[in-house]
C-alpha angles and dihedrals in degrees: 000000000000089000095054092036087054105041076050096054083048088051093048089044101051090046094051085050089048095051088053099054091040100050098118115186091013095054117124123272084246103080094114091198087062099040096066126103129210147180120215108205117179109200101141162346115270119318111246082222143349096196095125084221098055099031112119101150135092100235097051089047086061091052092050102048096066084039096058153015140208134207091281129031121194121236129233085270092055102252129137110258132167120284117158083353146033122254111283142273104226126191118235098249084063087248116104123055119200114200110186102192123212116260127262094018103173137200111242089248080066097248110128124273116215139161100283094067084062092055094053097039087055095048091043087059088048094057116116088210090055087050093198101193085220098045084104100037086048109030107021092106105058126095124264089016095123090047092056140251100311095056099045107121099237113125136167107221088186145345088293112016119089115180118188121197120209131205089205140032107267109185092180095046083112089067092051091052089068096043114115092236088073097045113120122266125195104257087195081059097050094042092053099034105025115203088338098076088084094061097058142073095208098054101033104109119187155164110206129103089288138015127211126284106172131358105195107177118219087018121057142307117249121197129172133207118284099240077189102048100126083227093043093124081066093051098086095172121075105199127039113192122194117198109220110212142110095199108109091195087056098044087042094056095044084059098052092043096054103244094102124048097181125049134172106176107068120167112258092215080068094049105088093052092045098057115108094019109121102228085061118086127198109173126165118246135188118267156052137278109204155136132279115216106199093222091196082079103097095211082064100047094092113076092221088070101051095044081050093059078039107059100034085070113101105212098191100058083042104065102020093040106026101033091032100235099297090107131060120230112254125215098169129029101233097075136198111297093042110124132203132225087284104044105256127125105285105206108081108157137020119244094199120074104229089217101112098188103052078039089058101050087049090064102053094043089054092053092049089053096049084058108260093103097190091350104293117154091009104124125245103282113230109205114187131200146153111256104239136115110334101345089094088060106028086060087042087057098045083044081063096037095051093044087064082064093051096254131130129230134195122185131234125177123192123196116248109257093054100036100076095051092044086058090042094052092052093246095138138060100213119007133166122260148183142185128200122190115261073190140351097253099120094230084070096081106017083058092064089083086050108123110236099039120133091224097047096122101169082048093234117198117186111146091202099053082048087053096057096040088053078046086061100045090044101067141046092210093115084206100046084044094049084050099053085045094055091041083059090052095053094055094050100046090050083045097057083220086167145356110261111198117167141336119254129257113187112220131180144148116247125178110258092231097053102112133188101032137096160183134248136206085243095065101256121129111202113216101172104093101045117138113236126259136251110228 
């Protein structure tokens, strides 16, 4: 009878623990599994890196923006404010830069963050091996850059106290301050990972609002919210989930769906019906999207070449019939947004006669004169592209427009973790292209033809382009420096260095109840501060 009294106490016992755990809608506010919120955002396919040094792309600056953060982070209105470190102290002459960093900053992993790990950080991105497309735009004008790491003037004078000495005057240094390639990196992760350390969970160390949880490649991000972040109080959602595909078909059906809150590639056959809806968002950024001629190709050596390809591209049909509208058409390739050394708006005049026709029969005539009359002998143009969004049209419609030339054109489309390293590496002859601005300071996108830049894709050489950059970057006299800048412009526009075809526009679908987040004019979306969500 004790047997039985007691198997039936047992019974009694495991149901009643069963009820419990499975009690579904009556279960306790404890279950920590439950309790987590969490925000799905869809912005692209997998980031070719999100190493805050190597990074060049978009996507991976998104990530890294709610992985990181700098000295200097940038508010919703777009104003420096503090980040790891309050605003700086600056010398009168312009040249030397005091952080003075909060107390107590700490690494995800929960070690301390000081000084120093900006100065390594800083040197690292320096570093000719590491070959950081952004070591010239970020750091060119330190002192000591062009001698190497060990001579650029960063030095941490204690714990919390980072002073930067400039060569030249650098009004927007400020700006570079906040951008995600000087943010600070573990240099106890790197030594022991190498470049690897950016591609797991279990070595990415970071300092930002969340670390990283899972990196699934091919499948999704998952970060997790920084218990050490010195602003966590300020982080309300546990989770942040990053969809990683390219595939517009698939985002858009995890939006309507409900999974995701936040995407960014949205189908453009679903464009037309979507505009106007509120959900759907079209704001203007800051960049350009263009060709890169790879100027190594000795068909496009002669300028005559390059302003024919040029001109036989009909920008208005463009930008209003193949993109649909949601891009402007660019005849210049400094756009709208773009500042001077003064802080008024830089573009002032286009380069490119909006007269398609007479456009058109210049063309023709150049190419004739540079000795390809109606194409002939011009070898087959390869243009390559990553098939997502409006690239795929936007190359059918230069294989038409360049047809009217007489040339022939064969697609090729690389997928995009690998296309930005194939254009980087030289391996095209003409590719799309694009620049969004890290800030609004002018230099940000014309230096991108300079040399020696890490992000000069065509691998444009023009000594004097290079001489009135180095004049810019020479002076604090805000009028002599705009007019170096537009002198830069000048030569790169008569020079046809590249193809410039519209100006972005960023769109995207967000669910009309997601609170606390935002988008920038360079492109970024924050996310950290999102409210949750009910379910």
């Amino acid at each position: 009878m004790k047997k039985k009294m007691l198997a039936l106490l047992l019974v009694v016992a495991m149901l009643a623990t069963c009820l419990m755990a499975c009690g579904g809608n009556d279960a306790p506010a404890g279950d920590d599994a439950a309790a987590k919120s969490q925000l799905v955002v869809q912005i692209g396919g997998d980031p070719e890196t999100i190493d805050p040094a190597l990074n060049s792309a978009s996507d991976g600056g998104n990530m890294i923006l709610h992985l990181f953060e700098g000295l200097l982070t940038v508010s919703q209105d777009e104003k420096l404010q503090p980040g790891c470190a309050d605003l700086p102290e600056i010398s009168d002459d312009g040249l030397t830069w005091t952080f003075k960093l909060k107390e107590g900053l700490k690494w995800s992993d929960g070690s301390d963050l000081t000084a120093e790990d900006f100065v390594y950080s800083w040197k690292r991105v320096c570093d000719p091996a590491v070959a950081a497309p952004y070591g010239e735009t970020v750091l060119g004008m330190v002192k000591g850059f062009k001698e190497g790491p060990d001579a650029l003037a960063v030095t941490a004078v204690d714990a919390t106290t980072l002073v930067v000495e400039l060569a030249n005057p650098c009004t927007y240094f400020g700006d570079l301050a906040a951008f995600a390639t000087l943010s600070p990196v573990q240099k106890a992760t790197i030594e022991a990972n190498g470049d690897a350390w950016a591609t797991d969970a279990a070595t990415y160390v970071s300092n930002g609002p969340f670390r990283l949880k899972e990196f699934v490649m091919g499948s999704h991000i998952l970060m997790e919210k920084n218990e050490h972040y010195w602003n966590a109080d300020a982080i309300k959602i546990d989770e942040l989930k990053w969809l990683l595909t390219a595939d517009a078909n698939a985002a858009y059906a995890a939006y309507k769906s409900g999974e995701a809150k936040v995407i960014k590639d949205v189908p453009t056959e679903e464009v037309p019906s979507l505009l106007g809806q509120a959900d759907f968002h079209v704001e203007e950024i800051i960049g350009t999207y263009y060709i890169s001629l790879n100027l190594n190709e000795e068909c496009l050596k002669d300028v005559r070449v390059r302003k024919a390809l040029s001109l036989s591209i009909d920008r208005e049909h463009v930008a209003n019939t193949v993109m649909q509208g949601t891009y402007s058409p660019a005849y210049n390739f400094m756009g709208p947004g773009w500042t001077d050394a003064n802080g008024e708006e830089f573009m002032n005049k286009e380069y490119i006669s909006k007269d398609f026709e007479a456009n058109l029969a210049e063309a023709k005539q150049l190419l004739a004169d540079a000795g390809y009359p109606g194409g002939e002998g011009f070898p087959v143009i390869e243009y390559m592209f990553n098939p997502d969004g409006y690239h795929q049209p936007v190359g059918e419609y230069l294989q038409q427009a360049w047809k009217e030339l007489g040339l022939t054109v064969e697609l090729k489309t690389v997928d995009w973790s690998q296309f930005t390293p194939t254009r980087r590496s030289g391996d095209y002859m003409i590719a799309r292209n694009g620049w969004v601005g890290d800030y609004t300071d002018a230099s940000n996108q014309i230096e991108l033809l300079y040399s020696s830049n890490g992000n000069n894709d065509g691998k444009y050489n023009n000594p004097e382009f290079d001489k009135a950059m180095d004049e810019s970057r020479a002076t604090a006299d805000g009028d002599i420096r705009t007019a170096a800048l537009h002198k830069a412009e000048d030569i790169i526009m008569e020079d046809v260095a590249c193809i410039p075809l519209a100006y972005y526009n960023d769109f995207w679908l967000q669910d009309e109840d997601l609170q606390g987040t935002w988008h920038s004019p360079r492109g970024y979306w924050y996310f950290m501060f999102a409210e949750p969500m009910a379910e």
